[in-house]
C-alpha positions as CSV (number, residue, x, y, z in Angstrom):
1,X,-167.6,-62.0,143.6
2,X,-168.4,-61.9,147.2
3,X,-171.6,-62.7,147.1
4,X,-170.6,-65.5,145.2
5,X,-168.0,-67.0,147.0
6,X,-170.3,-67.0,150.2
7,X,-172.9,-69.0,148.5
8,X,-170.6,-71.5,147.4
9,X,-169.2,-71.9,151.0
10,X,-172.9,-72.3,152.2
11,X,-174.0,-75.0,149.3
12,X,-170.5,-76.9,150.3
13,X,-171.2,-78.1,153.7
14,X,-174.2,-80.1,152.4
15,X,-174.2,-83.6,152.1
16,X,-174.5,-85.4,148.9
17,X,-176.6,-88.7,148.8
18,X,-176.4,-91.1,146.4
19,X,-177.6,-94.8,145.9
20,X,-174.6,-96.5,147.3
21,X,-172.7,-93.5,148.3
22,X,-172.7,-90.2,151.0
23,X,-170.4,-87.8,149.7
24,X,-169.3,-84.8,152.6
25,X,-166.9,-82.4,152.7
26,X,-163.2,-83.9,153.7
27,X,-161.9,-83.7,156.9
28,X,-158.8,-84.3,158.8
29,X,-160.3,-87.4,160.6
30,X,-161.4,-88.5,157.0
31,X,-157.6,-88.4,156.5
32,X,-156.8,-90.3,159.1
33,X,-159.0,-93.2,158.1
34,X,-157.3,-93.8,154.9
35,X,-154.7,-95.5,156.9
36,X,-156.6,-98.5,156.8
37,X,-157.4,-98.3,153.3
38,X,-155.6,-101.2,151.3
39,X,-152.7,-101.4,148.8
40,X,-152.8,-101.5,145.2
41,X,-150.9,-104.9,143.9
42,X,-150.2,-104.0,140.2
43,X,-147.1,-101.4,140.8
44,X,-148.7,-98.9,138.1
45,X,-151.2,-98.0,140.7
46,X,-148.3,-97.3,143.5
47,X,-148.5,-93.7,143.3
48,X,-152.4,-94.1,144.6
49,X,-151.2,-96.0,147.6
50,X,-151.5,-94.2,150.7
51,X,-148.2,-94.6,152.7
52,X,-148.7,-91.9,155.9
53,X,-149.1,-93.1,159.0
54,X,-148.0,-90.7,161.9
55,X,-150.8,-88.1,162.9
56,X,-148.2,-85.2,161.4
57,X,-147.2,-86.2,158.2
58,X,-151.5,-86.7,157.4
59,X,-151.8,-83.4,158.8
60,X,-149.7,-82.3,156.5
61,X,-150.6,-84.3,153.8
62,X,-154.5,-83.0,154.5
63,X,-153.4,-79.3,155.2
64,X,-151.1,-79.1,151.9
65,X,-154.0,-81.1,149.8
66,X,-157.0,-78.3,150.9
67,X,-155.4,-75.2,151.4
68,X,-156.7,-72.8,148.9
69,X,-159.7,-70.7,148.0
70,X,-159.4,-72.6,144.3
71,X,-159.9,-76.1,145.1
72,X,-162.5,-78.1,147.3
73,X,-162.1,-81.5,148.4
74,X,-164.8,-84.6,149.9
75,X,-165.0,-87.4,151.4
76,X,-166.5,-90.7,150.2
77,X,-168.6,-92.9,152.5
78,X,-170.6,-96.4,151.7
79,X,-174.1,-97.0,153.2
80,X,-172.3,-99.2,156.0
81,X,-170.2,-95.1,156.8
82,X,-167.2,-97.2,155.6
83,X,-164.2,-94.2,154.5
84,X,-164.2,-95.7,150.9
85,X,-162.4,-92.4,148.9
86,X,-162.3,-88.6,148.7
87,X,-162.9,-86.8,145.4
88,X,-161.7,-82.8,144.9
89,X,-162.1,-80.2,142.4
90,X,-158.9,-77.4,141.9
91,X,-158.4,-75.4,139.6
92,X,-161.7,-73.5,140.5
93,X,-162.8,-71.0,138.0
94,X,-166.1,-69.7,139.4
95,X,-167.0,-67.2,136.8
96,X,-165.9,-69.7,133.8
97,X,-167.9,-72.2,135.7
98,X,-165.5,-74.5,135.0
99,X,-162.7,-77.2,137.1
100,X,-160.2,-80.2,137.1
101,X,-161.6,-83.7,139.1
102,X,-159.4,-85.5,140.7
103,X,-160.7,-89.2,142.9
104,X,-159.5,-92.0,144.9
105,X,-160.4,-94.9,145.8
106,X,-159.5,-97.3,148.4
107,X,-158.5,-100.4,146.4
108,X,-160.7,-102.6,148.5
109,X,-163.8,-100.8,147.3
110,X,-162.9,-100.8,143.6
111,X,-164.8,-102.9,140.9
112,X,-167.9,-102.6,142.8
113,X,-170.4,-99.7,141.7
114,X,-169.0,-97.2,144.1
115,X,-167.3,-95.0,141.7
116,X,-170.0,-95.2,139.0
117,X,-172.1,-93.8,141.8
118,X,-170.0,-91.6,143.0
119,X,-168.8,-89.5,140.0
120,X,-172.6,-89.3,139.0
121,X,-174.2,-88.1,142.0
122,X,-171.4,-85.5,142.5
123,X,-171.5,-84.4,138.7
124,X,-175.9,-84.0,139.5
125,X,-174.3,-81.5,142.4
126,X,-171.4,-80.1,140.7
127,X,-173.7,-78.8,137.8
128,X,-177.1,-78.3,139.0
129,X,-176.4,-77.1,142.7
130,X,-173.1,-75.4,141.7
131,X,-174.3,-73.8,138.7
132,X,-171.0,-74.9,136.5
133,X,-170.7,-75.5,133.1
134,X,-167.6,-78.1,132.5
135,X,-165.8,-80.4,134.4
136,X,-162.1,-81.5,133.2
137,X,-160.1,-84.6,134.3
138,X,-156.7,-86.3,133.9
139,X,-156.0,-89.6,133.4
140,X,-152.9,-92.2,132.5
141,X,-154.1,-94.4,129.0
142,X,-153.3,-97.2,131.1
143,X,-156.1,-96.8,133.7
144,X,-158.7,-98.2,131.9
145,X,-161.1,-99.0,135.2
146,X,-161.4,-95.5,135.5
147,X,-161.1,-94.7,131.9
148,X,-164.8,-97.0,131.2
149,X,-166.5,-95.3,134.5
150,X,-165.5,-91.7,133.0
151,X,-166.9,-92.6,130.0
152,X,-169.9,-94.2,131.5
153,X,-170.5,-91.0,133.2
154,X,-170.2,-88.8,130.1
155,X,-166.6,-87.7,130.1
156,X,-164.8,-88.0,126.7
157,X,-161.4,-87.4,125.7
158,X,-160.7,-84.3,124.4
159,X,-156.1,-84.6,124.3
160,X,-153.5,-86.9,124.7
161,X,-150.2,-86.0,125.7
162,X,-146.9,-87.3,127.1
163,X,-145.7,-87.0,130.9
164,X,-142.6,-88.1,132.7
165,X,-143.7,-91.5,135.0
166,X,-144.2,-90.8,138.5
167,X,-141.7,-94.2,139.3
168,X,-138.8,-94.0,136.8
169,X,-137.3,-97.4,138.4
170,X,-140.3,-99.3,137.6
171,X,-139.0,-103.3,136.9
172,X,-139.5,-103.0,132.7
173,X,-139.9,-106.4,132.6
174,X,-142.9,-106.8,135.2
175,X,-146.1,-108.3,133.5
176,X,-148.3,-105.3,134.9
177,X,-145.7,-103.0,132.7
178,X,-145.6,-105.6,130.0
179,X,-149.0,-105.3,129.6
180,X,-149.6,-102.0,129.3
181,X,-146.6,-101.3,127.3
182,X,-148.3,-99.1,124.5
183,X,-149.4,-96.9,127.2
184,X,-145.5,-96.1,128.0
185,X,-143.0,-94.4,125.7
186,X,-139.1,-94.8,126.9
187,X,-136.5,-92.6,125.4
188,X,-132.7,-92.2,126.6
189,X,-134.0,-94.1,129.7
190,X,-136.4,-92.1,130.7
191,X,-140.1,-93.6,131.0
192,X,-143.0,-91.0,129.9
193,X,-146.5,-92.4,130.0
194,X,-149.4,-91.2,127.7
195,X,-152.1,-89.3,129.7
196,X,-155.8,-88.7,128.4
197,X,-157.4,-85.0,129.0
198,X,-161.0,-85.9,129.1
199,X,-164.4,-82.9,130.1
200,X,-168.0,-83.3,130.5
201,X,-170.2,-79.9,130.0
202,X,-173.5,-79.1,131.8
203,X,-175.3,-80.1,127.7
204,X,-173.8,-83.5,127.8
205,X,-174.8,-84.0,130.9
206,X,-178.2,-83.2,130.8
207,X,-178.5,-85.8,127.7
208,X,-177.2,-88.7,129.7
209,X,-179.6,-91.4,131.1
210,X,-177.4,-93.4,133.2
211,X,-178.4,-91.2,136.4
């Protein structure tokens, strides 16, 4: 188990090239930058908005987000070394070869390749250089940008379930909610939103010819 954690630590401060992206491991100073990322308009996407600006509540944002033996995080950079997101495996289970994704983008750089290229290059690293054997991810039915680059990149959904909705006062009668409404289920005034449990194994993977 030693041994093993050890070579993990020494294959994760590499950096990961890919056509339009460098992926490296995140830092504090990588936190720091997403201050200058933009904002989400459609309110669905507020909970992806980045609100911290003092140096201590990042650092505590960044110390709270990569503390732990079970969970590894990286930053996202464009050719031009522009901070464009930060991706992050938890849930680590090294002998099961197997974790939960979880990626951000800054909503400047979305709609333009970078997360096609992204999620690919790091799934060439996560099962060829990492040696794992499934990948896991969690995502609301209503995020259907990210729902077509999962499924571009080999993930399918495996379980659908309900969760309570991270803004309860959401205005029920915006368009953005409007829209979407199918993805939303409201009972005794509560809003719950349907989430999609989706995984990619190293055999699917190695089928795909999108890379």
């Amino acid at each position: 188990m030693l041994a093993l954690a050890g070579e993990w630590r020494r294959i994760l401060v590499g950096i990961i090239k890919g056509k339009y992206v460098v992926i490296t491991p995140f830092r504090l100073e990588d936190a720091l930058k997403m201050t200058e990322w933009g904002f989400h308009e459609n309110p669905l996407f507020s909970d992806y908005n980045f609100p911290l600006v003092s140096y201590e509540s990042i650092s505590k944002w960044y110390n709270r987000k990569t503390f732990g033996l079970n969970k590894k995080y990286f930053a996202i950079y464009n050719k031009e070394n522009k901070l464009i997101g930060y991706l992050g495996i938890k849930n680590i289970k090294r002998i099961l070869g197997q974790s939960t994704l979880g990626i951000v983008f800054d909503p400047n750089y979305i709609n333009k390749g970078y997360g096609t290229d992204a999620l690919g290059t790091f799934l060439g690293y996560y099962f060829n250089d990492l040696n794992m054997k499934c990948l896991y991810l969690e995502v609301a039915k209503f995020n259907k940008r990210a729902i077509k680059v999962y499924e571009k990149t080999g993930f399918v959904i495996i379980d659908e379930y309900l969760m309570d909705y991270h803004d309860q006062y959401i205005d029920l009668n915006n368009p953005y909610f409007q829209q979407e409404r199918s993805a939303f289920v409201i009972n005794r005034n509560k809003i719950y939103n349907y989430i999609y449990k989706m995984k990619i194994d190293k055999d699917i993977y190695d089928k795909l010819d999108v890379f």
